[in-house]
N, CA and C atoms as an extended XYZ file, in Angstrom:
282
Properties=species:S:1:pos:R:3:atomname:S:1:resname:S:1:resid:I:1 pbc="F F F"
N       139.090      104.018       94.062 N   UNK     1
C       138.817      103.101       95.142 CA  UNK     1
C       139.933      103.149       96.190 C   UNK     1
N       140.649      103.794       95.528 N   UNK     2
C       142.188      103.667       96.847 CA  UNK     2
C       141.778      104.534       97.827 C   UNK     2
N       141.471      105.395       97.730 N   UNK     3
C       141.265      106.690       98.684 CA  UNK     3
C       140.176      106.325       99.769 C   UNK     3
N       138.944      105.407       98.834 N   UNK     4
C       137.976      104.592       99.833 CA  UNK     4
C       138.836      103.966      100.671 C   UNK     4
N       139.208      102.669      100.019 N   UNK     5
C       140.528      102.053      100.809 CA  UNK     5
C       141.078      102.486      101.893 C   UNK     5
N       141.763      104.123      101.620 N   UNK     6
C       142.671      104.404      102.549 CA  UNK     6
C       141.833      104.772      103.791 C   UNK     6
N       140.845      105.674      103.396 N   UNK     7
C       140.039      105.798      104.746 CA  UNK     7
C       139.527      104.820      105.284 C   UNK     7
N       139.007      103.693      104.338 N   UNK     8
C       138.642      102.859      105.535 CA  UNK     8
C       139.197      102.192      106.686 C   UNK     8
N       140.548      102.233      105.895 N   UNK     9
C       142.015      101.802      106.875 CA  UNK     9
C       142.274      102.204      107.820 C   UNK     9
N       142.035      103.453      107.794 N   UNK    10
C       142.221      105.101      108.771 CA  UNK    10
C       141.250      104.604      109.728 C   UNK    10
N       140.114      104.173      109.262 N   UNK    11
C       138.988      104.636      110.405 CA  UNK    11
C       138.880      102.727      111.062 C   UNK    11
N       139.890      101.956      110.834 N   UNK    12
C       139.946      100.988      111.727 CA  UNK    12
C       139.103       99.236      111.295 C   UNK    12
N       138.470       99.969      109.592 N   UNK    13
C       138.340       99.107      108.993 CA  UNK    13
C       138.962       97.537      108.747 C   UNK    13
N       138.441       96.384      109.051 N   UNK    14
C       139.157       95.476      108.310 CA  UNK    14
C       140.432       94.739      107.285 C   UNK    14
N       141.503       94.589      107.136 N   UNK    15
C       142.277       94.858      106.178 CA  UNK    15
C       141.993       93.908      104.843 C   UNK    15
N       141.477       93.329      105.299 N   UNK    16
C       141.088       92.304      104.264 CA  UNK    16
C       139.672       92.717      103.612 C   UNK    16
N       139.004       93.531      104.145 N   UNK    17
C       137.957       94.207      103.668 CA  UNK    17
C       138.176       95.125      102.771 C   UNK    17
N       139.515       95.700      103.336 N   UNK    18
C       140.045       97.364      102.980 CA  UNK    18
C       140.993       96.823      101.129 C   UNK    18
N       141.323       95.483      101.082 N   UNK    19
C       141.805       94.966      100.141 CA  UNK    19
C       140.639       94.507       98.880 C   UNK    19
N       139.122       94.671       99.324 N   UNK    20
C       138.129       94.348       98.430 CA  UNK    20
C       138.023       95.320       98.439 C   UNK    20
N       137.996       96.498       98.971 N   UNK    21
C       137.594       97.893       98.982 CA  UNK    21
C       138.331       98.417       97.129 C   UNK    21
N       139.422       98.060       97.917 N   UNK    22
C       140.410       98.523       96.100 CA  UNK    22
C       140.166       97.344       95.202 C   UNK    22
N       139.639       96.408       95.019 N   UNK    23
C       139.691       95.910       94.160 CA  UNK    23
C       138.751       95.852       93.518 C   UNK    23
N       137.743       96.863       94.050 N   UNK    24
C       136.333       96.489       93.626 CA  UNK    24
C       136.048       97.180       92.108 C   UNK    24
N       135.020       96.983       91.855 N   UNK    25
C       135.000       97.636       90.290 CA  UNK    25
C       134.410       99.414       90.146 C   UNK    25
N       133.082       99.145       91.257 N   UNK    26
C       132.706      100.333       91.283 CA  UNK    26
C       132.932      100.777       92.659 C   UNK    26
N       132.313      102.488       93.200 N   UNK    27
C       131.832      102.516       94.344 CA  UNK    27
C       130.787      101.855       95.415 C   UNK    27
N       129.719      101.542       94.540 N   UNK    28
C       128.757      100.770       95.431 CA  UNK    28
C       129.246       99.370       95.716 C   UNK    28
N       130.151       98.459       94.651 N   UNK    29
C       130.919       97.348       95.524 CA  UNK    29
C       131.757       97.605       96.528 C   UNK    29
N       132.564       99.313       96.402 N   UNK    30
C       133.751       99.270       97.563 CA  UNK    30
C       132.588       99.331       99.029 C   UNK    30
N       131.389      100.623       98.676 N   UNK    31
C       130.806      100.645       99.646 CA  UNK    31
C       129.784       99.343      100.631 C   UNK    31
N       129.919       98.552      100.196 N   UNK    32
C       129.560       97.197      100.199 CA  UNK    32
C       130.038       96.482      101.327 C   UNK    32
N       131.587       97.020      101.384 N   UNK    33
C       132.850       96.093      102.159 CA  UNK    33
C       132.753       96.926      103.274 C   UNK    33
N       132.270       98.174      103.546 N   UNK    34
C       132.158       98.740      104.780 CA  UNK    34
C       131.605       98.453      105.830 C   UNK    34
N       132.061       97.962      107.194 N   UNK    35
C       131.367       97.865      108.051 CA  UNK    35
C       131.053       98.267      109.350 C   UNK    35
N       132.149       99.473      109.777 N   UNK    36
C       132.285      100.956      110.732 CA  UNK    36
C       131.208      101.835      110.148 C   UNK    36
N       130.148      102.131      110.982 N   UNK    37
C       129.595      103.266      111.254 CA  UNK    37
C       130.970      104.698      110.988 C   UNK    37
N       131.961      104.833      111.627 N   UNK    38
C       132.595      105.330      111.419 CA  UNK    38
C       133.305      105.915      110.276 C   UNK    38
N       133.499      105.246      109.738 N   UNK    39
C       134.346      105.022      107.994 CA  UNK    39
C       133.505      105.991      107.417 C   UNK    39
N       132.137      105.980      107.250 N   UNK    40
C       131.108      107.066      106.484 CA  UNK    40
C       131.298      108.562      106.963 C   UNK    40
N       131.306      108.336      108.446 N   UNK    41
C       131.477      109.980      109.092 CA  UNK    41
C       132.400      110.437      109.424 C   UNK    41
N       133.877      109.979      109.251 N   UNK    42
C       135.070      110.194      108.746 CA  UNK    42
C       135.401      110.759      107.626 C   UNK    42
N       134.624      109.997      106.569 N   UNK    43
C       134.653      110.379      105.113 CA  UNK    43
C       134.151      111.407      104.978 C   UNK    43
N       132.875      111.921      105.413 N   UNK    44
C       132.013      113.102      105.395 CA  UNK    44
C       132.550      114.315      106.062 C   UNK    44
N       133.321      114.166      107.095 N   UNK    45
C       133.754      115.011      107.844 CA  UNK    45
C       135.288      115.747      106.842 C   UNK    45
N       135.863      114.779      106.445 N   UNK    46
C       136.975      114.949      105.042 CA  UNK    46
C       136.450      116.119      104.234 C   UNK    46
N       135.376      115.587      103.540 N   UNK    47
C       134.653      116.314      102.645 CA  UNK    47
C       134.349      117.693      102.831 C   UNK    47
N       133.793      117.871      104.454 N   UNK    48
C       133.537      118.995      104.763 CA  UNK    48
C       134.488      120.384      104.878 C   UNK    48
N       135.601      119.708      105.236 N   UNK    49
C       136.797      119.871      105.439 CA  UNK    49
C       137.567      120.545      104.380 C   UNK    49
N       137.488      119.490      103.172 N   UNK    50
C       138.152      120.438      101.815 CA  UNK    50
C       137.171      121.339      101.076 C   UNK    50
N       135.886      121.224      101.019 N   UNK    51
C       134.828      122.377      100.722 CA  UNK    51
C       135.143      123.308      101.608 C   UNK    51
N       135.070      123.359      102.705 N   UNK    52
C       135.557      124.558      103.819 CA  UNK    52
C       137.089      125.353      102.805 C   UNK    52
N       137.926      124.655      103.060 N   UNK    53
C       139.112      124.854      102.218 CA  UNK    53
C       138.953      125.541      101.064 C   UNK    53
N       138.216      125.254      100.010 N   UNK    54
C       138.659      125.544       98.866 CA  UNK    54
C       137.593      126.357       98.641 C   UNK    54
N       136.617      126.819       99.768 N   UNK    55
C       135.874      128.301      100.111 CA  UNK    55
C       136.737      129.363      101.020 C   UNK    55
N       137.802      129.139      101.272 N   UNK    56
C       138.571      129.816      102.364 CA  UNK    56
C       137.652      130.155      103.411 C   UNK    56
N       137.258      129.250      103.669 N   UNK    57
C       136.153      128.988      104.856 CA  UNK    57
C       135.193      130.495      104.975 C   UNK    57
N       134.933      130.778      104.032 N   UNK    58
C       134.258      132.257      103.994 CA  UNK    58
C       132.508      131.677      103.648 C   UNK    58
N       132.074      130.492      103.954 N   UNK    59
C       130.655      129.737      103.317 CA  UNK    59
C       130.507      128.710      104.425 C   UNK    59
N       129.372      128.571      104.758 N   UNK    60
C       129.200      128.000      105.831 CA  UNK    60
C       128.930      125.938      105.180 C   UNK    60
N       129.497      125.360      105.163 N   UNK    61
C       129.394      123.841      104.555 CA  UNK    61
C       129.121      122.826      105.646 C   UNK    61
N       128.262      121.769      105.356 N   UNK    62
C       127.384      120.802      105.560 CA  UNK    62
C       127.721      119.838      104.733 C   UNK    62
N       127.885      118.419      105.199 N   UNK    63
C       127.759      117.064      104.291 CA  UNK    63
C       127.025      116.443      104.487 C   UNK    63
N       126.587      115.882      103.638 N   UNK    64
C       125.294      114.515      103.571 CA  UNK    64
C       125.852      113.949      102.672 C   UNK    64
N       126.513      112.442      103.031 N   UNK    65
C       126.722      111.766      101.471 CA  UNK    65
C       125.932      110.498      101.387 C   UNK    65
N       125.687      110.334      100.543 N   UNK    66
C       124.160      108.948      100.034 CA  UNK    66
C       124.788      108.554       98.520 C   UNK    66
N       124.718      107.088       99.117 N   UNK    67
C       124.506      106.446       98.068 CA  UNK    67
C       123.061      105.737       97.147 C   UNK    67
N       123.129      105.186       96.100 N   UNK    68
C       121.905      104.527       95.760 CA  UNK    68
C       121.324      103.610       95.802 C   UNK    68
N       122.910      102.515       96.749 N   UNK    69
C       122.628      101.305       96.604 CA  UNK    69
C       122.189      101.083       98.497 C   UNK    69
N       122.772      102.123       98.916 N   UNK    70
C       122.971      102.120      100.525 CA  UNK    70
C       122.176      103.475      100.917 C   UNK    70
N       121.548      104.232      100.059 N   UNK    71
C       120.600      105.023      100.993 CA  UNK    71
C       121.836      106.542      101.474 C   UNK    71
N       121.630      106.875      102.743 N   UNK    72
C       122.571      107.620      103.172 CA  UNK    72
C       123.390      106.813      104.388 C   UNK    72
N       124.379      107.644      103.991 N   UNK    73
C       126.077      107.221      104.589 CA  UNK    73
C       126.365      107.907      105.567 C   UNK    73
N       126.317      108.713      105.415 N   UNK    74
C       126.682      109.891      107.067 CA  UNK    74
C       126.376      111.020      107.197 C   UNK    74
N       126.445      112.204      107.760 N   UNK    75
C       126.249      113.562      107.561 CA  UNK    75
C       126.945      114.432      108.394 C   UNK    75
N       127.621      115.155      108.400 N   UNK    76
C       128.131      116.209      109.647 CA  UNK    76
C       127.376      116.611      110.709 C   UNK    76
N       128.253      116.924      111.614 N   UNK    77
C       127.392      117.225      112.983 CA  UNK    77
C       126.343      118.437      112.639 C   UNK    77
N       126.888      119.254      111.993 N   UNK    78
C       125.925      120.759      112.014 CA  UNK    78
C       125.136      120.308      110.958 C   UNK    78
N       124.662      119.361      110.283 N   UNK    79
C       123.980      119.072      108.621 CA  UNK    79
C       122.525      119.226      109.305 C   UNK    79
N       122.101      118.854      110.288 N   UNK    80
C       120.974      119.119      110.369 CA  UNK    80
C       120.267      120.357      110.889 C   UNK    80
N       120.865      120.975      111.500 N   UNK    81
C       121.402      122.512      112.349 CA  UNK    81
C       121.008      123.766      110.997 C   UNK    81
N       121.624      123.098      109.987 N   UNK    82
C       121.973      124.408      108.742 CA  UNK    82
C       120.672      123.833      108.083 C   UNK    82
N       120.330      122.667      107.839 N   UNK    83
C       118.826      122.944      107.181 CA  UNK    83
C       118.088      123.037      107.677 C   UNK    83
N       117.499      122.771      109.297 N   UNK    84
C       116.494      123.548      109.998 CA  UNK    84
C       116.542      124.832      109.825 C   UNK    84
N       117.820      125.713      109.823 N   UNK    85
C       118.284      126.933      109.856 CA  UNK    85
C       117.848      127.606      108.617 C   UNK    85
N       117.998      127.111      107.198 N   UNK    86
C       117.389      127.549      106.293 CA  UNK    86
C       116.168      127.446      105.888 C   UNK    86
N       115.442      126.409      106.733 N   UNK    87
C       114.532      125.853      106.190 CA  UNK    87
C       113.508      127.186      107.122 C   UNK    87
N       113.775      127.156      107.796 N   UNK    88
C       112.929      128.348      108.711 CA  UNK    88
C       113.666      129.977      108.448 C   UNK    88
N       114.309      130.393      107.860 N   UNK    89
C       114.928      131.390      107.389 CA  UNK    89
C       114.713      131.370      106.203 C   UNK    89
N       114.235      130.655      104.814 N   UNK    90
C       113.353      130.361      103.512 CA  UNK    90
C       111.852      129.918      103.486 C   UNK    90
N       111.504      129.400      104.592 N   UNK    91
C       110.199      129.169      104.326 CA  UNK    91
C       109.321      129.428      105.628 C   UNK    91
N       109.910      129.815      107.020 N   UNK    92
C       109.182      130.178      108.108 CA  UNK    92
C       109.386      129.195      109.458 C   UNK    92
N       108.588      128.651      110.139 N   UNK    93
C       108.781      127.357      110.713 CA  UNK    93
C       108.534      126.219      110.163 C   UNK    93
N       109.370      125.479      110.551 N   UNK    94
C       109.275      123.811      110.099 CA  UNK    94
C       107.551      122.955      110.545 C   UNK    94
């Protein structure tokens, strides 16, 4: 939950929010305390970021992160770009 925490901090979150954030029990309570649009596509953009990384950027990466209690959370700018892209490069036109 700290790392939730910290980004939410980062992205201009609440501090007193960002203090239920860590204290919470699970993820879907930290994700709960969120209330920046931002904070999600910050986070996602992170994500994309160290997958890129730890492909030595040799793989082309996309985020979508969703929760169960909240549906989806954010997605990268190109996330929809790369599955039109496959989706018509695997199955023809959309």
């Amino acid at each position: 939950m700290e790392i939730l925490g910290a980004n939410a901090l980062l992205a201009g979150e609440n501090p007193e929010d960002v203090i239920k954030i860590i204290e919470a029990n699970t993820t879907e309570e930290g994700l709960s305390y969120l209330k920046l649009e931002e904070t999600n596509k910050m986070i996602a953009e992170k994500i994309r970021q160290k997958c890129k990384k730890r492909v030595f950027d040799e793989v082309d990466v996309e985020v979508l992160t969703f929760s169960f209690d909240h549906g989806e959370l954010a997605r990268t700018d190109g996330f929809n770009t790369m599955v039109n892209n496959y989706m018509e490069n695997n199955y023809g036109k959309n």
